[in-house]
C-alpha positions in Angstrom: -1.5 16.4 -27.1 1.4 14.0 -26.3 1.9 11.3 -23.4 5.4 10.1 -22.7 6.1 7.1 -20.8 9.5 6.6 -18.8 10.1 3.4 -16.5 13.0 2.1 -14.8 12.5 -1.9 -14.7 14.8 -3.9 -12.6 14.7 -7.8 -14.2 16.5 -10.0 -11.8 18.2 -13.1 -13.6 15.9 -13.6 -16.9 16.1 -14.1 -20.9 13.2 -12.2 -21.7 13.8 -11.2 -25.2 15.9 -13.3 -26.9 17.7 -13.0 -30.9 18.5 -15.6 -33.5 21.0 -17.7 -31.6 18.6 -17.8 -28.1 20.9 -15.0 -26.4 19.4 -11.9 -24.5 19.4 -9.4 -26.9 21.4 -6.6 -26.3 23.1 -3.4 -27.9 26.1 -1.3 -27.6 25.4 2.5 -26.2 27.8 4.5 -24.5 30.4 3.0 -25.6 29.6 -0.3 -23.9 27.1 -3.5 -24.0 24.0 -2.8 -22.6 20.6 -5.4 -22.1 18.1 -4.8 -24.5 14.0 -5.9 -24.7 13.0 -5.2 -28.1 9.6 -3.0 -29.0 8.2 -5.8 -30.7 8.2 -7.8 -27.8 7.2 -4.6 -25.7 4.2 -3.7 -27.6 3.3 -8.0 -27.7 3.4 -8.1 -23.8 0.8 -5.3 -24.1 -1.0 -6.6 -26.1 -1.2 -10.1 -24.0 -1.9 -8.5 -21.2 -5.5 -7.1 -22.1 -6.3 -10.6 -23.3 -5.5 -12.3 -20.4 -7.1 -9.9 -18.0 -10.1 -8.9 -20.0 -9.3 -5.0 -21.6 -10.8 -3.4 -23.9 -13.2 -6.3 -25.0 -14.8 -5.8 -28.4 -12.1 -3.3 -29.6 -8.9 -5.5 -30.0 -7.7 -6.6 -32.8 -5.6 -10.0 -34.1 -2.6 -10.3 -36.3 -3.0 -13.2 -38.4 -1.8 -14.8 -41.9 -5.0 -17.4 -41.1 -7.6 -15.3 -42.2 -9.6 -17.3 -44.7 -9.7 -20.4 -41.9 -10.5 -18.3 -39.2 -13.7 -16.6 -40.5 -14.2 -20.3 -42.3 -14.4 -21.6 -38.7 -16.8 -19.0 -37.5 -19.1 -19.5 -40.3 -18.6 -23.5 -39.6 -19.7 -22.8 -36.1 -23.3 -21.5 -37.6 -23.4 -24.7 -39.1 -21.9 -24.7 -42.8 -19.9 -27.3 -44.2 -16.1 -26.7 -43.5 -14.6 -27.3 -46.4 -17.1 -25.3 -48.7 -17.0 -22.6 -46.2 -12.6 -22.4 -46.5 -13.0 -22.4 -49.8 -15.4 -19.2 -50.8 -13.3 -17.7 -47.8 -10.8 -17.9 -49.9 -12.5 -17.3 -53.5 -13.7 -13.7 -51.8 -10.5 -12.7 -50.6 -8.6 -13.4 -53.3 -11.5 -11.8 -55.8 -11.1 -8.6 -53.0 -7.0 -8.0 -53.8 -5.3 -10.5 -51.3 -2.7 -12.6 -52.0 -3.6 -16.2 -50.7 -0.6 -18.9 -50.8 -1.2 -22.4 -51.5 -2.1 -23.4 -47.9 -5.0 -20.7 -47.6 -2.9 -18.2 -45.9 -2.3 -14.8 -47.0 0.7 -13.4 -48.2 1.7 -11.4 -45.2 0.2 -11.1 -41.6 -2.5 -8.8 -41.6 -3.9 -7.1 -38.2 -7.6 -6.7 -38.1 -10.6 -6.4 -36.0 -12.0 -8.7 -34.6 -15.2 -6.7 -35.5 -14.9 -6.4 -39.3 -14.3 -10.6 -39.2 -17.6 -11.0 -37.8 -19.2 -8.4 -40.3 -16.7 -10.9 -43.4 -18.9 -13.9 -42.3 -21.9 -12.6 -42.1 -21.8 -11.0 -45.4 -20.7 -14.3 -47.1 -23.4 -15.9 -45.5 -26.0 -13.3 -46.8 -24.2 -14.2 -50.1 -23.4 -17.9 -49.9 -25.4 -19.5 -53.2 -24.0 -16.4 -55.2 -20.7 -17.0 -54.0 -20.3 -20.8 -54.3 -22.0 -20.1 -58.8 -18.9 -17.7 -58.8 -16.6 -20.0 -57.3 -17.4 -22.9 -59.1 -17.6 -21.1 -62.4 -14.3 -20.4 -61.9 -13.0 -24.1 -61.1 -15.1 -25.4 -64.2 -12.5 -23.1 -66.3 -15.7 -21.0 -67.7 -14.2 -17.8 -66.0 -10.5 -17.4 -66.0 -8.4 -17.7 -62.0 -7.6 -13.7 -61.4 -4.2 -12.0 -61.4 -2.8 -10.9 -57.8 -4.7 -7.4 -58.7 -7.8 -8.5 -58.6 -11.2 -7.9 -60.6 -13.7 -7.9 -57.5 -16.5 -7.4 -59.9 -18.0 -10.9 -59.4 -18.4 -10.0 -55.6 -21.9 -8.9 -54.6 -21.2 -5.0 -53.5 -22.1 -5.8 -49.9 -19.3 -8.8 -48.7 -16.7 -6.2 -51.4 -18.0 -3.6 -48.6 -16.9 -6.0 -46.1 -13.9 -7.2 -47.2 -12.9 -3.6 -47.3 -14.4 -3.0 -43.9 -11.7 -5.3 -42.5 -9.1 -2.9 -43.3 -10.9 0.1 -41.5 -10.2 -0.8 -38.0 -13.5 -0.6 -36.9 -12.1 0.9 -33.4 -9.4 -2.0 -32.9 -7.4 -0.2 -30.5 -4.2 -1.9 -30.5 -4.2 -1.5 -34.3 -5.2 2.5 -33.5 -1.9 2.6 -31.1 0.4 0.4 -32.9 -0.6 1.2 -36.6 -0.5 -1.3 -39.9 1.4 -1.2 -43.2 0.3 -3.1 -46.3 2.7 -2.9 -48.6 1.1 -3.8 -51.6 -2.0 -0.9 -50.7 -0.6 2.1 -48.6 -4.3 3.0 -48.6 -5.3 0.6 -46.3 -1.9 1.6 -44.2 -2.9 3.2 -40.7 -0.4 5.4 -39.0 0.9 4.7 -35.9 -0.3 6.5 -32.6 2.4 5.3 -30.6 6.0 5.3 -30.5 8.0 2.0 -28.4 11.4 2.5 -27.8 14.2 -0.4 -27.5 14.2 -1.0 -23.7 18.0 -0.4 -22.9 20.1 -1.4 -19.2 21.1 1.8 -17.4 24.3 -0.1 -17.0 26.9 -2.2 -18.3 25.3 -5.7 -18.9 27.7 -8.8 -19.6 25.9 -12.5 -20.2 25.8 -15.0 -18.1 25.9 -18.7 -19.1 23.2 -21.4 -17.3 24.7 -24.8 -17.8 21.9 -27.3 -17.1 21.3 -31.0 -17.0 17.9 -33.1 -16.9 17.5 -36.4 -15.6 15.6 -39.2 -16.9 13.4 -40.8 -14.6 13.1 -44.3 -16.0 16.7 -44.5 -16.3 18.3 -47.9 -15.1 19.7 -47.6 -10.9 23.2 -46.8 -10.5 23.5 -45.9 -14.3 25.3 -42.4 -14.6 24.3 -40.0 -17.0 22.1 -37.1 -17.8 19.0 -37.1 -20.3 20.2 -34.1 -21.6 22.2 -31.1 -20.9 22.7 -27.7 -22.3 23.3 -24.1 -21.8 21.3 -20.8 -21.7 22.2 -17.4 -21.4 20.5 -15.0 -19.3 21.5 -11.5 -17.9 19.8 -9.4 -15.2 19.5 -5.3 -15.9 17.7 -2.7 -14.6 15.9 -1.2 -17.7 15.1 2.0 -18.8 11.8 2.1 -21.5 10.2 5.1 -22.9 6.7 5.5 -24.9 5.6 8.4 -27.0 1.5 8.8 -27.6 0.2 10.8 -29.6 -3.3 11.3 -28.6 -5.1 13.3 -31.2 -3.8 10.3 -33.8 -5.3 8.5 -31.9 -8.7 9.9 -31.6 -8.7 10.1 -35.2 -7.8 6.4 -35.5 -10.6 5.7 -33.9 -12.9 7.7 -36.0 -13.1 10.7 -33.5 -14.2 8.5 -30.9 -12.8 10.7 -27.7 -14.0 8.2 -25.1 -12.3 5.0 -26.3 -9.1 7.0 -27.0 -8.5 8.0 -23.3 -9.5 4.6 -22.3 -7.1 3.0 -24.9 -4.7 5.3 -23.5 -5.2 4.3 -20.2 -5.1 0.8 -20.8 -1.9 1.5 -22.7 -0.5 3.0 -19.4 -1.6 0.5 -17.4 -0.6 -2.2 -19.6 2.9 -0.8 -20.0 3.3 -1.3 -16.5 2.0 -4.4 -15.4 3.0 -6.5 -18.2 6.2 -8.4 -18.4 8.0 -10.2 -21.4 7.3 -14.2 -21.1 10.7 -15.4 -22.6 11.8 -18.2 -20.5 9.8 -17.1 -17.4 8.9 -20.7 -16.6 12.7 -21.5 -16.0 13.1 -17.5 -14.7 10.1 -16.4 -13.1 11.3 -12.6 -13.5 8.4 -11.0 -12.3 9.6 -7.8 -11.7 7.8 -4.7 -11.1 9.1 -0.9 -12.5 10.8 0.9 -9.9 9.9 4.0 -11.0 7.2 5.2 -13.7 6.7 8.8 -15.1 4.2 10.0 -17.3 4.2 13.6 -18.4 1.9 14.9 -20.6 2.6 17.4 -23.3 0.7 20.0 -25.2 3.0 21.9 -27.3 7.1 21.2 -27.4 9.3 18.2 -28.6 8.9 15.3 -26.7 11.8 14.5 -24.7 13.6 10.4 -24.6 16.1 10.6 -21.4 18.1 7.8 -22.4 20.9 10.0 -22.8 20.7 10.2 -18.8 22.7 7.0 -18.7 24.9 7.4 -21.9 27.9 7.4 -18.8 26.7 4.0 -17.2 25.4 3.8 -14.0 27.3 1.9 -11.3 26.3 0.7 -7.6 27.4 3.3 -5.5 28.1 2.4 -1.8 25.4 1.3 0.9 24.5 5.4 1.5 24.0 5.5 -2.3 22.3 2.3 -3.2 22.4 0.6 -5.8 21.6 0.5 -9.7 17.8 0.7 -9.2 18.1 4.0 -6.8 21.5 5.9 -9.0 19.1 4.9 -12.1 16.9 6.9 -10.3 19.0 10.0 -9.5 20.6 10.3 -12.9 17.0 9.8 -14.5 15.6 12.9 -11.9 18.6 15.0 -12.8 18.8 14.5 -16.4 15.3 15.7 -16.4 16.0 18.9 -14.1 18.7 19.7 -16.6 16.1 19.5 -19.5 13.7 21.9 -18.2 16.6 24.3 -17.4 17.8 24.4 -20.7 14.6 23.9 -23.0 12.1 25.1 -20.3 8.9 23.6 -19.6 6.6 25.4 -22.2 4.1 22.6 -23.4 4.3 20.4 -20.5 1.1 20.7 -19.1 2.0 17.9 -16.3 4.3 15.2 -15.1 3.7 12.3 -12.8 5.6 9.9 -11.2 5.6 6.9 -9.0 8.1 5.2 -7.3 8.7 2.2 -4.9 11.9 3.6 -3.3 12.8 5.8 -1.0 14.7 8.3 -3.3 14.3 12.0 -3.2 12.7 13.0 -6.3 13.8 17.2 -7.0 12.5 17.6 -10.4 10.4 14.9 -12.0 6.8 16.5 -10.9 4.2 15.8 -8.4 4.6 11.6 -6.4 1.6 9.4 -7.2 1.4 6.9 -4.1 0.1 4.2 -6.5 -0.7 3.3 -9.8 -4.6 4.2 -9.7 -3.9 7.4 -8.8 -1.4 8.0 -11.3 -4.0 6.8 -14.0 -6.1 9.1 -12.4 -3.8 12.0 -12.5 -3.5 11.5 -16.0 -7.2 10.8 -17.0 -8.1 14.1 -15.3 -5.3 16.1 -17.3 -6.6 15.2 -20.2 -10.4 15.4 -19.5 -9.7 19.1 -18.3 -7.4 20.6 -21.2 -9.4 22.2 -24.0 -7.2 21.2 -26.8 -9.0 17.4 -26.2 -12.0 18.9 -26.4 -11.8 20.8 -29.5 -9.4 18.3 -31.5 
């Protein structure tokens, strides 16, 4: 079972997703420049958004090179010394296989659960006194410093068991959807359960440049002169994004757990939606809403991207036709029509779709008249279909 995700985003004057140099980042496609919002920075705004509004509390998960400080600070919190408590942080994850750098960081970010941190510090509290006798054996020079690949056999079994535990997942849901890769052990690699596309314009996009000046308010009477000036460039697009889910991955990513899936899901919808990119919103505020968002939901078949519906650009037609937000619209609709006519629509169990303009929609399913009640559509698909039952 398979969700796909289309939107059609129209971003009104904005930097959201910037490159090396501070410029929008964009592409070529169709043989011309379009706007372009990265998945990274996609799948981040996600992520964000459950913070700041609460989701899916006790299954998220943090990416983070800080991991010796940060379960050295929770263990400080219960009341041990800081600096001892860093260090055997450190001592046990570099005993367990993991690079730490001078400063205390490890080698590359890792994402974890919050859940398995809490489980780290408890265990190396259980074991503090055995710890801090390996630890220091180890600084007197009467056991030799380990190699990268470590011999964990100092470790008492159970914070080993821990350490280990961190790279389960422990129903992290963001690390469920978005999957991990550790080079150095593929075992403790998690696959992926959802695909984030590149967020392209429908159209033709060319930067703009903001040229801007700031004044300094102490600055004498009468004396000319900015405090400092500069430029920015921003463009404004109307965006088409597409997700791929693949639920049963992710039901086994979270160890079988069907009801946290459809949530995670869920939230993933919902997420997708609301959430907006913060690059420069304080000198933007592009606070833009989709225009359109279709979900379809697939048991069988190849999932479908429709960014080929705008391979020709889109241009604003005349008053009768509207502009890029409602021909984004039309091409998207009929691009989709064209798909079922030629592939057919075995596998697609549903398709949904909202939309906040008045545009006939001929092909693209059954109209939700908001967002909870295309969540709702959705939950019930799935909830109903005996392949998520079974799987």
């Amino acid at each position: 079972m398979k969700i796909e995700l289309h939107i059609l985003q129209n971003f009104a004057p904005s930097c959201l997703n910037r490159d090396d140099v501070n410029a929008p980042k964009d592409c070529e496609f169709g043989g011309v420049r379009r706007a372009r919002i990265s998945s990274q920075c996609l799948k981040r705004s996600v992520r964000v958004y459950w913070t700041q509004h609460g989701e899916l509390e006790g299954h998220r998960a943090v990416r983070t090179r800080r991991l010796a400080a940060h379960v050295a600070e929770r263990l400080a919190a219960q009341g041990r010394d800081p600096e001892e408590a860093t260090l055997l942080c450190r001592f046990a994850l570099e005993r367990a296989g993991l690079g730490i750098t001078r400063d205390g960081t490890t080698e590359y970010l890792l994402f974890l659960s919050e859940r398995a941190m809490d489980t780290l510090a408890a265990a190396i509290t259980e074991h503090w006194d055995t710890l801090n006798a390996a630890c220091a054996a180890q600084s007197a020079g009467k056991e030799p410093a380990k190699s990268r690949k470590q011999d964990d056999s100092a470790l008492p079994a159970e914070v080993q068991r821990a350490i280990e535990e961190i790279f389960s997942g422990r129903k992290a849901v963001d690390l469920a959807l978005f999957g991990r890769m550790v080079a150095d052990a593929p075992e403790r690699n998690v696959e992926a359960a959802c695909q984030v596309a590149h967020a392209i314009s429908t159209h033709r996009v060319n930067a703009d440049l903001d040229f801007f000046t700031a004044l300094d308010d102490l600055q004498p009477q009468g004396e000319p002169g900015a405090g400092m000036m500069g430029t920015v460039e921003f463009n404004s697009a109307c965006m088409y994004r597409y997700a791929l889910l693949d639920l049963v991955q992710l039901k086994n990513n979270l160890e079988g757990d069907a009801e946290l899936a459809l949530e995670a899901a869920l939230a993933f919808l919902k997420a997708s939606v609301q959430a907006v990119p913060s690059g420069k919103q304080n000198s933007m505020a592009a606070h833009n809403p989709p225009s359109l968002v279709m979900v379809v939901i697939r048991t069988a078949g190849v999932p479908w991207s429709l960014a080929n519906a705008f391979q020709h650009p889109v241009t604003a037609g005349t008053p009768d036709q509207g502009g890029l937000v409602e021909q984004s619209i039309r091409r998207l609709d009929a691009y989709w029509g064209r798909l079922q006519a030629v592939y057919g629509t075995t596998g697609i169990q549903t398709s949904v779709a909202l939309t906040v303009e008045d545009v006939p929609l001929s092909h693209v399913g059954r109209r939700a008249a908001n967002l909870k009640e295309l969540l709702n559509a959705v939950r019930t698909a799935v909830e109903e279909n005996p392949q998520w039952r079974s799987c």
